[in-house]
C-alpha positions in Angstrom: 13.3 20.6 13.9 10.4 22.2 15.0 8.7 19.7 17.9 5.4 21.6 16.5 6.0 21.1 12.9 7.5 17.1 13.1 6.1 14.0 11.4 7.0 10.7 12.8 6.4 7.6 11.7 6.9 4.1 13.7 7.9 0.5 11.3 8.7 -3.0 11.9 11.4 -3.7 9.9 13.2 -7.3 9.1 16.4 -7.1 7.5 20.2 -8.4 7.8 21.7 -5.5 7.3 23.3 -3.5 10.1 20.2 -2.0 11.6 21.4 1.7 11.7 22.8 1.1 8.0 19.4 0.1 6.6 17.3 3.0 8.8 19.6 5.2 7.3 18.6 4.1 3.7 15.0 4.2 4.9 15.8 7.9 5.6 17.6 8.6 2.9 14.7 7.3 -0.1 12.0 9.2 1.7 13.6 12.5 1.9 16.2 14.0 -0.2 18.6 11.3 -0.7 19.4 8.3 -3.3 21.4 5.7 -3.4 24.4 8.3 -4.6 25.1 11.6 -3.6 23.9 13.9 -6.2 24.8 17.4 -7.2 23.3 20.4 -5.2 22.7 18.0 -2.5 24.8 20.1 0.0 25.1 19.9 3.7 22.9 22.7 3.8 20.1 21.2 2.3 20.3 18.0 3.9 20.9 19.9 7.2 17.2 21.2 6.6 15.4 18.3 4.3 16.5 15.2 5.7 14.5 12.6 7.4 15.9 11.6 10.9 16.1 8.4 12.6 15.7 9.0 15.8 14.7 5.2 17.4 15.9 1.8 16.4 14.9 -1.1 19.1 16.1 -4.2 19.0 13.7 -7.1 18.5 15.4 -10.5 17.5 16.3 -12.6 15.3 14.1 -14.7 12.7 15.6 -17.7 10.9 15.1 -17.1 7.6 13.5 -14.0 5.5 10.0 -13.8 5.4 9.5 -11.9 2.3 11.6 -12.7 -1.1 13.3 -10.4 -2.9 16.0 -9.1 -0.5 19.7 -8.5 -0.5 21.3 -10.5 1.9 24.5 -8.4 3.6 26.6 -11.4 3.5 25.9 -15.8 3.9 25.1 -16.9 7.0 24.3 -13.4 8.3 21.5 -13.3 10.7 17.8 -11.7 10.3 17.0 -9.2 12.0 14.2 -7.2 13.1 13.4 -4.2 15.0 11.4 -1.2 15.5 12.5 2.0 13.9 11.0 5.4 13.9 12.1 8.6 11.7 10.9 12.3 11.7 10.7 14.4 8.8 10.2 18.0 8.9 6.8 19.5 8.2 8.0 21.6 5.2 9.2 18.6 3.4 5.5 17.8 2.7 3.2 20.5 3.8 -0.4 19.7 5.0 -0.9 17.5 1.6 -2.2 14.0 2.6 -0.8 12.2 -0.3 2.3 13.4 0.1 1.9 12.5 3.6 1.2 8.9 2.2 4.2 9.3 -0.3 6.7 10.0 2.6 5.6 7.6 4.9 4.8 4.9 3.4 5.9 5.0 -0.4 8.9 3.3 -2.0 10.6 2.1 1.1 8.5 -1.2 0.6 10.6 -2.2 -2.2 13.7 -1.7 -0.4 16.2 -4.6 -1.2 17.7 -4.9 2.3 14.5 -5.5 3.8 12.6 -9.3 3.9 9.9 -7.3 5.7 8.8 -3.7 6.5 5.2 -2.3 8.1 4.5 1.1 9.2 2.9 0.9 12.6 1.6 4.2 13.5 1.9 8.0 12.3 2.6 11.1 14.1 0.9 13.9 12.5 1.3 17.5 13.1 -0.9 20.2 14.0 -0.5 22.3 11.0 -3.0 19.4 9.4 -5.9 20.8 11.0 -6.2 23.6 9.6 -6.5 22.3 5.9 -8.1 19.3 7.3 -11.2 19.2 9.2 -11.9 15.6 9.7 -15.4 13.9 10.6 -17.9 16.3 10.0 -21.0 14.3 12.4 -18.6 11.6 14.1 -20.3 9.9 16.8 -22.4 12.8 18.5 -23.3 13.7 15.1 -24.9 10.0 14.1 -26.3 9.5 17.3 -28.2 12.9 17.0 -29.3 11.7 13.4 -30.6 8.5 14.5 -31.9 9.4 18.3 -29.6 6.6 19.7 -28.3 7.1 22.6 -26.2 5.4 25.4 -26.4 2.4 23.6 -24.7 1.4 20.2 -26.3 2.2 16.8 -27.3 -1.3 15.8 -27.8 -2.2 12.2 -27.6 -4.8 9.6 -26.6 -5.1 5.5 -29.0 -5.6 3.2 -28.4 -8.7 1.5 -28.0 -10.8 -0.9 -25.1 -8.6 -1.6 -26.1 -8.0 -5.5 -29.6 -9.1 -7.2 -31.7 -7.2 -5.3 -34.4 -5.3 -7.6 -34.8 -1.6 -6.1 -38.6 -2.9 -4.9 -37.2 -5.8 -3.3 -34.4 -3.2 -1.3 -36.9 -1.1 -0.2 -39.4 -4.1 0.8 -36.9 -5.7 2.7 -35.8 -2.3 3.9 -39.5 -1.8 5.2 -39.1 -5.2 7.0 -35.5 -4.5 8.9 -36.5 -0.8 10.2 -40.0 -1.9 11.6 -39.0 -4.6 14.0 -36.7 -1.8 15.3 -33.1 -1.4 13.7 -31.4 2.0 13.7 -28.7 1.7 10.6 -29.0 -0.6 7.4 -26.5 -0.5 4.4 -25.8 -1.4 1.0 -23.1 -4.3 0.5 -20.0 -2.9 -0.4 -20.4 -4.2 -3.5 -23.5 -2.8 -4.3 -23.1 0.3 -6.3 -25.2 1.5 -9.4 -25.5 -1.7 -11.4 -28.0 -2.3 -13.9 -30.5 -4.5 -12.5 -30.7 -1.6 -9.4 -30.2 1.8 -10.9 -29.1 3.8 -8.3 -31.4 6.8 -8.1 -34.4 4.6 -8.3 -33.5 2.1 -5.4 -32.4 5.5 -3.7 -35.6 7.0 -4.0 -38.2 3.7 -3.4 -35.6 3.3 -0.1 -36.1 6.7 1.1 -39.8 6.7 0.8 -40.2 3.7 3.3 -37.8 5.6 5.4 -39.8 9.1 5.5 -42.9 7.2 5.7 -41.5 5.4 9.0 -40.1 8.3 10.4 -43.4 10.5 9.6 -45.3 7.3 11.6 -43.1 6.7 14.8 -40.5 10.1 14.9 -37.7 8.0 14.3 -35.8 7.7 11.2 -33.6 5.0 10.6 -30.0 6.0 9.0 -29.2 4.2 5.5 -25.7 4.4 4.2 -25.9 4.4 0.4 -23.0 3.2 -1.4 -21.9 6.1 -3.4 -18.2 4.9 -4.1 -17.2 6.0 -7.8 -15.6 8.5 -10.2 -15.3 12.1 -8.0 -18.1 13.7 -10.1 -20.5 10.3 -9.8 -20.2 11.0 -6.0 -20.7 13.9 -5.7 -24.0 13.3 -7.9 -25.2 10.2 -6.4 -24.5 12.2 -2.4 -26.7 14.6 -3.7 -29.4 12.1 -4.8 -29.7 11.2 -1.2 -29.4 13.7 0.2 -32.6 15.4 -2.4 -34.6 12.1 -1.3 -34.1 12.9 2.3 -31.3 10.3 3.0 -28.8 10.7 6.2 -25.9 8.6 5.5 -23.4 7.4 2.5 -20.9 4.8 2.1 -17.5 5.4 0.2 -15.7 2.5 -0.5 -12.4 4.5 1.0 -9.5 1.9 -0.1 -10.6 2.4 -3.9 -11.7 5.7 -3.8 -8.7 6.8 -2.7 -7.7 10.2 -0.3 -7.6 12.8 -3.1 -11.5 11.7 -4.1 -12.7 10.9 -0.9 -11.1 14.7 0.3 -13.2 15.9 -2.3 -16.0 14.0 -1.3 -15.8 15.3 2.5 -15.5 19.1 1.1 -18.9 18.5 -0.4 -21.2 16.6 1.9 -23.7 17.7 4.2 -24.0 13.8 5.3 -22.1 11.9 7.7 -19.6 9.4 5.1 -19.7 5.4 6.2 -16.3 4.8 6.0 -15.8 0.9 4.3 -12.2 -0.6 3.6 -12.9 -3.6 1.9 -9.1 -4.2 1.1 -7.8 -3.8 4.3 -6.3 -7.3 4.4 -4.2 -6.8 1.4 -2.8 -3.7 3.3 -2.5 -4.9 6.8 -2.8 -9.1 6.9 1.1 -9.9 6.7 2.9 -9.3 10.0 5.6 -7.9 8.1 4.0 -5.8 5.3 1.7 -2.6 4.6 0.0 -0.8 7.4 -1.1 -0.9 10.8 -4.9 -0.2 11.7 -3.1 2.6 14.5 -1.7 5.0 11.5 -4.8 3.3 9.2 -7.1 5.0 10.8 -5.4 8.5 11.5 -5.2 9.3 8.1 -8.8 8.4 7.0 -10.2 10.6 10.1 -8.0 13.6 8.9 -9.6 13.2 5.9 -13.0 13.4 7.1 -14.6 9.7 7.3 -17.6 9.9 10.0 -17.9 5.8 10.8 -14.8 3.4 10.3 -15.2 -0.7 10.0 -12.4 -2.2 12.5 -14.2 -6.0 12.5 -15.7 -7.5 15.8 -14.4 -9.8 18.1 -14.7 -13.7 17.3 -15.6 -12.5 13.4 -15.4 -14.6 10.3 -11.8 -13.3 9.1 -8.5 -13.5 10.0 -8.1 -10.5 12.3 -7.3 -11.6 16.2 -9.9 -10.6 19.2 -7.0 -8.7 20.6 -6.0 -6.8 16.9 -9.7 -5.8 16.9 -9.9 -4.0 20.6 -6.8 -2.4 19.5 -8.7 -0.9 16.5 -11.9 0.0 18.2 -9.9 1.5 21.0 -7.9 3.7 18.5 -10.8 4.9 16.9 -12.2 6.4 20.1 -8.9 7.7 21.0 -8.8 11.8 20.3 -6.2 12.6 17.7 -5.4 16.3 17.1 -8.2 18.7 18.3 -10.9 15.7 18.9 -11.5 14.3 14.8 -14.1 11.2 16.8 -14.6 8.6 14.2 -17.3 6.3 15.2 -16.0 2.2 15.3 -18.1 -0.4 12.6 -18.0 -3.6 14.5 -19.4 -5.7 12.0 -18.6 -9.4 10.6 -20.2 -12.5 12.2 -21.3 -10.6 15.0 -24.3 -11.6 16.8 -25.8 -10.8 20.4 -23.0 -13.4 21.7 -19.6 -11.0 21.9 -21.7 -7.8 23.1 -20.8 -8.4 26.8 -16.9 -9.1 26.1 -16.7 -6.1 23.5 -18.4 -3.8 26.2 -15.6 -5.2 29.2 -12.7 -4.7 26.3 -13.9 -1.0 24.9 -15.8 -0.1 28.1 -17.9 1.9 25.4 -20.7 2.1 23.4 -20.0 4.7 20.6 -20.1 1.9 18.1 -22.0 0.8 15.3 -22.7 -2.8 16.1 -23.7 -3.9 12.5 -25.2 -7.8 12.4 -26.2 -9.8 9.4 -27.1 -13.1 9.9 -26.7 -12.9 13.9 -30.1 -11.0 13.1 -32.0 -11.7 10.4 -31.5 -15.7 10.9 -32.7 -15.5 14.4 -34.8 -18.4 14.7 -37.7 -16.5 15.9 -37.4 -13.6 13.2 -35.7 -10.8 12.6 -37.2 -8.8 15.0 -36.4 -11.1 17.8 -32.8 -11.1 16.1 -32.9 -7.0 16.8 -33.8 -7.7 20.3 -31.5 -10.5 21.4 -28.6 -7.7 20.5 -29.9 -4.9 22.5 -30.9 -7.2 25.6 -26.9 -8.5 24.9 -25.6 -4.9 25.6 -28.3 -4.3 28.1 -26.4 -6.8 29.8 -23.2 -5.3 29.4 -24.0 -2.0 30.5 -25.4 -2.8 33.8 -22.6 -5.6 34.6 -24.7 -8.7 33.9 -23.2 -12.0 32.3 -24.8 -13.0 28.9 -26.5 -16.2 30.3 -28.0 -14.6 33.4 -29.8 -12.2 31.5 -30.3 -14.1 28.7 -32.8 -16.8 32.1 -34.7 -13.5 31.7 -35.0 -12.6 28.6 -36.0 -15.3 25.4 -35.2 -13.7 22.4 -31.3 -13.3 23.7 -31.7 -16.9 25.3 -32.6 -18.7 21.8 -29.7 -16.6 20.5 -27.4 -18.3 22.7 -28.9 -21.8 22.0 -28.6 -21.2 18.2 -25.3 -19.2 17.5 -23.0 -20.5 20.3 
């Protein structure tokens, strides 16, 4: 094969059958084999269609399997698992990202030899690039848009999540941008329901916005959640973007990479990447997807900003899993494709300093809800206490020594940890 034209793909896989038996059958389903040799399957064809396995490493033994449903090879047959990586050529699938998604990670889940099976991370070739052309703003982009710079966009959700009226969004709206903040949001699950039709809360939004940025020169960025049918996107970008928005939110998990592709072939704004979901594709050790291949594909397909959680946040993901997803984000894949990082839930001015030491960056999104707007001195104090937090970081300071000279960070610390 063609070192140019390869895909690779990386899995943890648990099983207890032979270990180059069942990469084989991986192989085999995601290319042009079944489970019997068929005709015009010739030696030829296989010679040029079939998937290679060209790693399998050795990891241990587990006692028993951790997901039901396999075929044991025989009783009393150890457990196996390992790490396994096959290459397919690029004209099995052409720069088609579905497909991509197909080959790598479609029916080999429901493999019966395997108690347990998780792609880890994607190798994607070159040739992707020129169909695909990934984040069109990224993280120079958004920091132009909102005139933040060497410092993280901070930000906030509007909540409650739903109930809101669109007067009592754009009031509260009002409040968050003048004490300071640089990004605010709709909850993910805020879309165009009745009580807030979306073009109205779009456009009472907006005009606190454009006032506030005719007042001061800045202009706070608001990502609209636009996720929906493709045409209803489309429609809804463009209200936004009519009413002078700067930002939209796609709900990419649900939308899925055909619409969302769609989406990104229209915009002329920056798409806020959410993937509410993610746990049901990536919480089980043994199961779905890795945040490393995760995140490839949704910055091939254009996405601008991309949650990863924060450190010490409210769900189940590990401090270290987290650094690993920031740091991915703000690797360059390809010919650059740079995704700004989301570090959002239960953050508050408290992990700034150890975020900064683990990333050693600042081209994040540091979205706070509560670690803000329950501040005990107010919200604008909230606003502060984060930026003093990652004034500290940036110039090498601890959290509590800056926080002796600074109050609004100091009451943070005595109220939230």
């Amino acid at each position: 094969m063609n070192t140019d034209n390869i895909i690779r793909a990386k899995y943890l896989i648990e099983t207890s059958q032979p270990l180059e038996k069942a990469a084989q059958m991986m192989a085999g389903e995601q290319s042009c084999g079944t489970f019997v040799r068929v005709p015009g399957e010739t030696d030829e064809l296989r010679e040029q269609f079939s998937a290679k396995v060209e790693l399998i490493e050795e990891l241990g033994t587990v006692p028993q399997p951790t997901l039901p449903g396999a075929k044991h090879a025989a009783a009393n047959v150890p457990v196996q698992r390992a790490i396994v990586q096959l290459a397919w050529p690029f004209h099995n699938v052409g720069a088609n990202l579905p497909n991509l998604m197909a080959t790598v990670a479609g029916n080999l889940y429901e493999l019966n030899p395997f108690s347990g099976l998780k792609l880890l991370d994607v190798e994607i070739p070159p040739a992707f690039a020129d169909k695909y052309p990934g984040p069109q703003f990224g993280i120079e982009g958004t920091r132009k848009l909102t005139g933040v710079y060497n410092r993280p966009v901070i930000g906030t959700i509007i909540k409650p999540s739903v109930g809101l009226t669109p007067e009592a969004t754009a009031a509260q709206t009002e409040t968050l941008i003048e004490v300071g903040l640089d990004f605010l949001k709709d909850d993910e699950l805020m879309g165009n329901p009745p009580h807030s039709p979306f073009e109205k809360r779009v456009k009472l939004v907006m005009d606190v916005i454009n006032r506030y940025a005719d007042k001061t020169g800045k202009k706070p960025m608001y990502a609209f959640n636009i996720s929906g049918d493709v045409d209803d996107m489309l429609n809804m970008h463009d209200v936004v973007l009519n009413n002078g928005g700067t930002c939209v939110m796609v709900s990419i998990n649900h939308v899925g990479l055909s619409g969302f592709s769609k989406l990104r072939q229209h915009a002329q704004l920056p798409i806020h990447g959410h993937r509410n979901f993610w746990g049901a594709l990536s919480r089980s050790e043994v199961l779905g997807v890795d945040f490393q291949a995760y995140q490839k594909i949704w910055r091939l397909a254009g996405v601008d900003h991309l949650h990863t959680n924060g450190i010490r946040n409210k769900f189940c993901e590990a401090d270290e899993s987290v650094i690993k997803s920031i740091k991915s984000c703000l690797t360059p894949m390809l010919d650059g494709y740079p995704v700004m990082p989301v570090i959002s839930s239960g953050q508050w001015a408290g992990q700034a300093v150890d975020t900064y030491n683990a990333i050693n960056s600042t081209d994040v999104m540091y979205v706070c809800g509560g670690g803000i707007v329950a501040h005990p001195a107010g919200i604008a104090a909230g606003v502060r206490s984060v930026v003093q937090a990652w004034e500290a970081a940036i110039k090498g300071e601890s959290l509590a020594a800056y926080a002796e000279k600074h109050i609004e960070l100091k009451q943070a610390i005595e109220v939230y940890g």
